[in-house]
Structures are given as structure tokens and as C-alpha cells.
N, C-alpha and C positions, 0 to 999 in steps of 0.2 A: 556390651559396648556397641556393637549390631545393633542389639531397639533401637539403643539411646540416637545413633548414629541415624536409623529411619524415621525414628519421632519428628528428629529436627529438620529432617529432610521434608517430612510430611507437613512439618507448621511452614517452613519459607514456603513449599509450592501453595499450599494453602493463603498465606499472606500473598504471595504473587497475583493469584487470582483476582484476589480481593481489589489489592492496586489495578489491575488491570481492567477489570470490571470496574470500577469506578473512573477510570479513566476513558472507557469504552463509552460509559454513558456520559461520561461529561463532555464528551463530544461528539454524541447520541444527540444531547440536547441543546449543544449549540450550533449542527445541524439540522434539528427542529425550526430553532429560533430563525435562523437566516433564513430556512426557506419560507416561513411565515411573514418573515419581512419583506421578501423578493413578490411574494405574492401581493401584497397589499399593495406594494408601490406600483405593480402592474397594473390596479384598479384607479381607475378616472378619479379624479378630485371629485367631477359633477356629478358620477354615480355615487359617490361619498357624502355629499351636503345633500343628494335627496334623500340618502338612506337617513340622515341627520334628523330632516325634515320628518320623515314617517315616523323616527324615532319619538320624535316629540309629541305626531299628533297620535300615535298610540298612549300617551298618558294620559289623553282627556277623557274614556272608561274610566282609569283610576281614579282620576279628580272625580268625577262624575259619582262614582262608588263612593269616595271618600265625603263626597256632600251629602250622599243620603245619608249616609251613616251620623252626620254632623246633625242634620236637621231630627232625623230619631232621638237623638241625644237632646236636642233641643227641648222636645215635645215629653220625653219623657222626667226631664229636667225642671218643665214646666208643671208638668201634671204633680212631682213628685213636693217643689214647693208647694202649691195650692192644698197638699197633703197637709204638707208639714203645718201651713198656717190655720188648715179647721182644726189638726190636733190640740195646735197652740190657744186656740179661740176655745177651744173644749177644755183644755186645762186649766184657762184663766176662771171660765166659769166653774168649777167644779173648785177651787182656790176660792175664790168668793163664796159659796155656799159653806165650807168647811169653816173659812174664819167667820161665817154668821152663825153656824149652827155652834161652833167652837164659844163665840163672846157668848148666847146664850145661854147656855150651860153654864157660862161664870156665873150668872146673873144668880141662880140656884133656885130657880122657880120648880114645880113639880109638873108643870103641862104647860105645854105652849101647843099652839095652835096654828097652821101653813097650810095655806090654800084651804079655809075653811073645814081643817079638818084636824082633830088636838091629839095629841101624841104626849105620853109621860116623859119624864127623864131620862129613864131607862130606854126608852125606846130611842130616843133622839140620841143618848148616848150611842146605843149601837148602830142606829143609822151613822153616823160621826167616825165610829172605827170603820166601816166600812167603806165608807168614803173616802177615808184616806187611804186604806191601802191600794181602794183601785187609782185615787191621785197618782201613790207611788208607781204604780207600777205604768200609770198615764205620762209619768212624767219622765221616767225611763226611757218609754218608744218614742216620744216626742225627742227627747236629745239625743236618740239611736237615729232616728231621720233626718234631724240637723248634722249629723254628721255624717250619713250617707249627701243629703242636698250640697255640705261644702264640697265633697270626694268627688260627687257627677260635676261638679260647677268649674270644681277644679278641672279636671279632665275636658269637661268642655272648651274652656277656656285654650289649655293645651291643645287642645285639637283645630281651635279654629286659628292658634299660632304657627302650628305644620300645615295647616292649608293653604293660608297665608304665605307662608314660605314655600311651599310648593307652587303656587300660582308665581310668587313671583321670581322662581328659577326657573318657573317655563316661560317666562315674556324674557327673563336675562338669556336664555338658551335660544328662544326666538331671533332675540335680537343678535348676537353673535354668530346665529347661522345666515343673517343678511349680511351682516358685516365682512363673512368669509366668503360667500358668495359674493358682493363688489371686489371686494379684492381679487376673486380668482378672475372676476370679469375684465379690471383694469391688467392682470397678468396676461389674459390670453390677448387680448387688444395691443400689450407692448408687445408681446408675443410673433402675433402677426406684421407688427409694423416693424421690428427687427429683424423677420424674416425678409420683408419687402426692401427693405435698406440694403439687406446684403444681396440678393438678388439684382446686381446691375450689371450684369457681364455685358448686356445688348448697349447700355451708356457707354461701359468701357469699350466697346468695339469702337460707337459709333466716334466717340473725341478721340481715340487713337487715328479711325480714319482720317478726320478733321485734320487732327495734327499731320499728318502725311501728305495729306492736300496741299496742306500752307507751306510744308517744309519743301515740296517740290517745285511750288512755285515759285519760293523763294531763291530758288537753284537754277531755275530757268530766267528769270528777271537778274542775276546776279552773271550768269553766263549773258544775258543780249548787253548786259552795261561793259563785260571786256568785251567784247566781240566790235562794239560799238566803238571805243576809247582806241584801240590798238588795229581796226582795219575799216575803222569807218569811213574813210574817203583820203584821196591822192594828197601831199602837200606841195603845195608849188613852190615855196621858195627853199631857196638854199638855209640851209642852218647857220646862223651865226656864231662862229667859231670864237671870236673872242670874248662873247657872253659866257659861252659854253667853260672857256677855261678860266675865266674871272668866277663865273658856279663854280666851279672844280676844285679852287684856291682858296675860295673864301669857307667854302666847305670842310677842305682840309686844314689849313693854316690858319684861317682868321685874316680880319683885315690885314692888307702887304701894301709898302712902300710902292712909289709909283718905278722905282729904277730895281727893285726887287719884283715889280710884275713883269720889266719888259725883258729881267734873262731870263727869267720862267720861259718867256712867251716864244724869246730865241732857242732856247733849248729843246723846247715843245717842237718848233719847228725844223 
């Protein structure tokens, strides 16, 4: 009971491990991650599209590599038709001679006679087997080299579609690095004229002053109009008392009878 009881004590700490360790590095590595992201985003854009920039003009080696490689393929491609076509030019003749010496022989003469010089049947016969087997076997490496010429043609062909293709992802990657470059240009430009917009603390001072200016003088011109109205000068005449209470009446009451203004006017008095 004992083992059994440490076995299983020994597989959980065991499994714990494992969870743990596993959990250890999975946040091993997405502490990795972020600090690799924090660092890049510290590096400049413009340090970025030049390294872009070098990027690109490091693959014109390769291309450069890859075209020599293209033009050897060419040459060897060429040389290897020109092969193929004296094999073919040799086989057609060596075809033509057999079906002439072959019709001869139908013909069942005992000597025939080529390039001034006569040869028996036998003889012609065995020239005739011997010609054709070297035919056959002429005519063997002749379709072994048309089929290596279609293989290089082929290949060729393929390779000058990858350089093609390569040439023209390095003018689309040329041009997308101009493209990011204007734009980071027209960023830093709103960039700075954002920053200038929000920088107007000295505007703001200066139209708050402005407005303190105006608002004071409006207070000073607003104080000389009472000052003016209520002690501007002596008045000589007396008041007229029965204006003053006809104002007074008609202000409160509204228009009044003329025998209802004069016990106002007694009362008043």
C-alpha cells in the first residue's frame, strides 16, 4: 500500500513538473515575444525603409548570379541543339544510303559498282547489316539528345520565368518602398504641423491679454457715462412736481379720470 501510495505521489509531482514547466516556458516565450516587439518599435521607421532599401539592393548579386547561370544554360542549350541537328543531318544520310543499298539488293544483281569501285552481293549485303545496326544505334543517341534538348529547353525556359519573376518583385518591392517612404514623409510633415498647432500657449496669452484690455476699458468708459449722467453738472430749475406725479400715476394706474387725478394730487399733498 506504501509503493503504491509513493508511485502515485511520484507520477502527480512528476505531472506537476511538466504543467509547470510548460507553463514556465509559455511565458518564457511570450516574454520573448514582447520584448522583441518593444524593441523594434524603438527603431525609427527611416532606419527601417533604408534597411528595406539595402535589402533589395543586396539581391542584384543574386540576380546577377542567376543571369549567368541563365546565359550558360543558353549557350550550352545552343551548342547542344546544333548537336542534335548534325546527329539528325547524319542520320537522314546514313537512312538514305541504307534504303539505296537496301532497293539494290532487291534488284538481285551479283555486283554493283559505288564510286568507281564493284563490290559483290555479299559484300554489299554485309556492308547493309552493318549500317543499320550503327543506324540503330545512331538513331537511339539522336532521340536520347532530343530529349535531353526538350529537358534543358524546358528548364531554360523555367528559369528565365523565375527571373522574370524575380526582376519584377524587385521593381514591385522598389516601388512599395517609395510608396512607404511618401507616406512616412506626408506623417512626419502632419506630424510637425500638429505639433505647431498645438503649440500656442504664447497666442493664448497674447488674446487673453487683448481681451483684458478691451474688458477694462469697457469698465472705465461705462463708469465716465454714470459719473457723467448722475454728477455732470448743477440743474437750475426746480422739478415739476405735477409731471413727476402724472409719471407716477400713469406708471402705476394707467390712464386716470381728470377728477380722479386731482384727489390723488390733494392727497399727495
Amino acid at each position: 500500500m506504501l509503493k503504491k501510495i509513493l508511485l502515485v505521489g511520484s507520477a502527480v509531482t512528476l505531472l506537476s513538473g511538466v504543467v509547470m514547466g510548460t507553463g514556465l516556458w509559455s511565458y518564457g516565450q511570450l516574454a520573448a515575444d514582447k520584448v522583441s516587439q518593444s524593441t523594434k518599435d524603438l527603431i525609427p521607421m527611416e532606419w527601417e525603409i533604408d534597411r528595406a532599401r539595402q535589402m533589395i539592393t543586396d539581391l542584384e548579386p543574386e540576380i546577377a548570379e542567376n543571369a549567368k547561370r541563365i546565359a550558360r544554360e543558353k549557350i550550352a542549350t545552343a551548342r547542344l541543339e546544333r548537336q542534335v541537328d548534325q546527329a539528325s543531318d547524319r542520320l537522314g544520310d546514313a537512312q538514305r544510303n541504307i534504303e539505296r543499298l537496301s532497293a539494290d539488293l532487291k534488284q538481285g544483281d551479283d555486283r554493283f559498282t559505288y564510286a568507281g569501285k564493284t563490290y559483290t552481293s555479299a559484300q554489299v549485303r554485309d556492308d547493309l547489316s552493318a549500317r543499320w545496326k550503327r543506324f540503330k544505334t545512331q538513331r537511339q543517341t539522336v532521340d536520347k539528345l532530343q530529349q535531353q534538348l526538350v529537358a534543358r529547353q524546358a528548364s531554360l525556359d523555367a528559369a528565365n520565368e523565375r527571373m522574370d519573376a524575380m526582376l519584377s518583385a524587385k521593381r514591385q518591392l522598389e516601388v512599395e518602398v517609395e510608396n512607404l517612404q511618401a507616406r512616412l514623409s506626408a506623417l512626419r510633415v502632419a506630424q510637425t504641423t500638429s505639433s505647431l498647432n498645438l503649440d500656442d500657449s504664447q497666442l493664448s496669452r497674447t488674446r487673453e491679454l487683448l481681451d483684458d484690455i478691451a474688458t477694462r476699458i469697457d469698465v472705465e468708459e461705462e463708469v465716465m457715462a454714470v459719473d457723467t449722467q448722475y454728477f455732470g453738472g448743477i440743474d437750475l430749475d426746480e422739478p415739476d412736481q405735477s409731471e413727476l406725479l402724472d409719471e407716477i400715476s400713469a406708471y402705476f394706474e394707467g390712464p386716470a379720470e381728470d377728477g380722479e387725478q386731482l384727489v390723488t394730487i390733494e392727497m399727495v399733498q
